[in-house]
Phi, psi and omega in degrees: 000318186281319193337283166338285183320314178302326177279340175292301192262358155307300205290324159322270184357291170317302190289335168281351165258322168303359162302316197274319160321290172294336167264339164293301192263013176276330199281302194311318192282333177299314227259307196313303201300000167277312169321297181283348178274314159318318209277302188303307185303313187291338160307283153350289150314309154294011173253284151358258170326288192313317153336303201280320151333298213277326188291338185288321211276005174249323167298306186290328167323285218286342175261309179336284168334287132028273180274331172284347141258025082031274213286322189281008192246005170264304137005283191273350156297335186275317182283311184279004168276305167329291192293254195008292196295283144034291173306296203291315210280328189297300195295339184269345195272342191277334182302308183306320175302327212281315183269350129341305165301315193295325191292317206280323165331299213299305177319300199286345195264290182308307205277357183293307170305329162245022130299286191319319154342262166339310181299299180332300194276320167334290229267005177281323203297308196311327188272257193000324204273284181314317178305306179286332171269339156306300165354286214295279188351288203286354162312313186284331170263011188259284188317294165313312172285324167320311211260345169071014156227160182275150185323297207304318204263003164241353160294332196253335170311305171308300194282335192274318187314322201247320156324319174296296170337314187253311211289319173290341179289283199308321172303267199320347151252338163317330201265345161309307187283323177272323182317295195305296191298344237220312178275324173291342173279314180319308195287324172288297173312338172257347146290338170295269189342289178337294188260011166279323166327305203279318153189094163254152195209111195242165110331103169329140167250154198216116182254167192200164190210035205185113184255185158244091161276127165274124219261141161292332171194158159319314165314336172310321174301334169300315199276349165275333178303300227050174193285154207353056166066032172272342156314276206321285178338331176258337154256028164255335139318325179270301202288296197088021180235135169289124167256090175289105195221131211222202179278024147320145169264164195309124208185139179227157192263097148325128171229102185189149187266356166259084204324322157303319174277354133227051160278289176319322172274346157292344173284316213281308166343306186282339153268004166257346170276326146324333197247358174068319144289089194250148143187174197317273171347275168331301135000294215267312150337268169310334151274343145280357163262322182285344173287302179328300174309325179300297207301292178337306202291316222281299193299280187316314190292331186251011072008286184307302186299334146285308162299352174260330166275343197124331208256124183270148180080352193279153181255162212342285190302322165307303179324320211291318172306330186280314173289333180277004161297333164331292183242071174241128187230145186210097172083025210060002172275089195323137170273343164296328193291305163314341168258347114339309169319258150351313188270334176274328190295320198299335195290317185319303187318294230303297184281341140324302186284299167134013210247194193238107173350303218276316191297333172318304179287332178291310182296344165288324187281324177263020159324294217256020208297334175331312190296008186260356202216359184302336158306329179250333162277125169305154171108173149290147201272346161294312172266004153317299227283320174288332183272354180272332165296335183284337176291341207247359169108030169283182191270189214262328194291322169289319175308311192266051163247309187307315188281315169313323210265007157241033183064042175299282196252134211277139196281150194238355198214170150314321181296311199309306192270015194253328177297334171284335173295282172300350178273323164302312182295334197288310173334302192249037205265113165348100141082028185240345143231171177240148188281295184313300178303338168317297142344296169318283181309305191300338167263001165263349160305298213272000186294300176297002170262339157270337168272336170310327168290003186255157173325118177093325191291115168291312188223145143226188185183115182242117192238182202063023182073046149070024168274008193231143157234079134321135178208127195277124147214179194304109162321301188294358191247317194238140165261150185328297169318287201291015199259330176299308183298312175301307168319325180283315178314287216300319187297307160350270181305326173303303183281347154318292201255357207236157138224123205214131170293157171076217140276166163218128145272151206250126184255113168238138223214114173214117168230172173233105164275134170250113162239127185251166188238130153242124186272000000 
């Protein structure tokens, strides 16, 4: 019975499965035949679109296509409408040449005719010209055998007869008129003269070449001297002043021919005996300062000298120039004081004379201004003098007065000659210059203008009445060695170009200093 049973339900088991086996796979092939029939459709579909794709992507070429021949058959419409106007403007422009040539034809025509006109009426003017100078011929010849002379020998009997005529005219009132002019400029010019003398009234100039400083006692002389003479050296090194110190009681001397340089060294002398410190350093301080202070005082003095003439406006660097004229000298004469002289003397005149006062007196004060910069500018100091007024705004009539009054340039006006005049009068007035001392300076001028032309040099200075040329130069330039050979170059050239009694020694001076600060 279980047997049975068993055998029962094996074989359901079997059959049920081989059921589900056969229905699994009826499912599988139903799922595959679906698949492919999808698969097949979507293929289709897609062949379909790409079709349609393709009808479009063919359709749009062809209106693309299209429309670039459009535009370009528009394109060529526009041009050949262009070359069209283009052609028609050619043809009207050609028209126009055409009646142009044609007028210029016309023209051309016209003026031919009246050259032949002309040639015509020439060779009639010519034969008519021969007919009248045959005329003229037999006349001239007619005449000439009446008067028994030729044209020519009577043109010149007629000129010289009315050349004497005026010439015996013209001697006798010229020498009428300079006789008349020749007393009245004497009798005028010697009352001009008379009363710018008379008043004007100057102060004797007295030059010197020697200032004095006064010492508080004789020991001060020790302490200017220094330890073995590095004082004194150092301010005749500074200065360019011989400093003399001799049984003057106290009292020490400055020697030098240039009145600036010894001023500064008398000032600056005069604070250091005050102040009590003198030694090199100290020394070299104060005169540079007392130069800076000098340069102020120079400035106020030419300031003052415009305001004491009158000239209003003038400018700075002339003001500035003027002042250094204070301590200037010409023959021995200040030259500000002589150009203050000079500038009252042009006015006296000026005014006398009907002319205009202020210009008179300007051109008189800056007559010698050339002499503030004639040390350092090649030329004459009237035309130094002329080209710094004309640089500096002056009028045009002070500038060539200025250029003028020692003749550089021949005088073209009134002005020209009342600054020569009075540059004459101031000059030669008793005792207002020395020949000699002049003299004097100009060769310690050129001593020191010559070592001043060599290479390296820094300073020069000719003290001892010029029997000394001290010479500063640049450590960094001259060597030990070459300082001997510059010295040798300078004593040369001196003897070359000066001529001076006695010797002169040539100092050629090279040191190096190192200075530091401690803080």
């Amino acid at each position: 019975m279980d047997f049975q049973l068993i055998a029962y339900l094996a074989g359901s088991l079997i059959t049920g499965v081989a059921a589900g086996v056969f229905l699994r796979k009826r499912l599988v092939e139903s799922h595959q035949a679906h698949m492919d029939s999808q698969g097949k459709q979507i293929i289709e579909t897609a062949i379909v679109q790409a079709e349609q794709i393709k009808k479009e992507s063919l359709l749009q070429s062809k209106e693309e296509a299209y429309k670039q021949k459009k535009l370009a058959q528009e394109e060529i419409r526009a041009e050949k409408q262009d070359l069209k106007e283009e052609l028609h403007r050619l043809e009207q422009k050609k028209n126009r040449l055409k009646k142009e040539w044609a007028t210029l034809d016309k023209r051309q025509g016209d003026q031919d005719k009246r050259d032949n006109y002309l040639k015509q009426q020439e060779r009639f003017l010519v034969d008519k010209n021969k007919e009248i100078d045959l005329l003229i011929g037999k006349k001239r010849y007619e005449l000439e055998k009446l008067s028994g002379i030729s044209q020519d020998e009577a043109k010149v009997m007629l000129m010289e007869s009315l050349e004497s005529e005026a010439r015996m005219d013209a001697a006798k009132r010229l020498a009428r008129i300079e006789n008349e002019m020749k007393m009245q400029a004497d009798r005028k010019g010697k009352n001009i003269l008379a009363l710018a003398i008379s008043r004007y009234a100057g102060d004797y100039v007295a030059g010197k070449t020697v200032s004095m400083v006064p010492l508080p006692n004789d020991e001060m002389k020790g302490r200017i001297i220094g330890r073995e003479g590095r004082n004194i050296r150092a301010i005749e090194a500074a200065t360019g002043i011989d400093i003399i110190i001799d049984d003057t009681p106290e009292a020490v001397i400055l020697s030098g021919f240039n009145p600036v340089r010894r001023e500064v060294a008398r000032l600056a002398l005069l604070q250091l005996i005050n102040d009590g410190r003198i030694h090199p350093a100290r020394i070299e301080e104060v005169v540079e300062k007392v130069s800076k202070e000098l340069e102020i005082v120079m400035r106020e003095a030419g300031e003052q000298a415009t305001f004491d003439v009158g000239s209003h406006g003038v400018h700075v660097e002339l003001i500035n120039l003027l002042g250094r004229l204070k301590y200037r000298t010409s023959y021995g004469q200040n030259v500000l004081q002589h150009s203050l002289e000079v500038a009252f003397l042009c006015g006296i005149m000026a005014a006398e004379l009907g002319i205009d006062v202020k210009m008179a007196k300007r051109a008189g004060l800056l007559h010698d201004i050339g002499k503030a910069v004639d040390h350092e500018v090649e030329g004459s100091h009237a035309i130094i003098g002329r080209d710094l007024a004309k640089k500096y705004g002056e009028p045009e009539e002070v500038v060539y007065a200025i250029g003028a009054h020692h003749e550089d340039q021949p005088p073209q006006s009134v002005l020209d000659v009342l600054v020569q005049s009075a540059d004459a009068l101031s000059g030669a007035r008793p005792g207002a210059r020395k020949e000699m001392l002049q003299s004097y300076v100009k060769r310690l001028e050129d001593l020191e203008a010559i070592a001043g032309g060599f290479e390296g040099v820094e300073k020069s200075y000719a003290i001892q009445a010029g029997r000394d040329l001290r010479i500063i130069v640049d450590s960094q330039k001259v060597k030990d060695g070459e300082a001997t050979l510059l010295s040798q170059d300078i004593a040369k050239a001196i003897e070359e170009q000066l001529t001076y009694p006695g010797q002169i020694r040539v100092t050629v001076i090279r040191e190096t200093r190192a200075v530091q600060y401690a803080k």
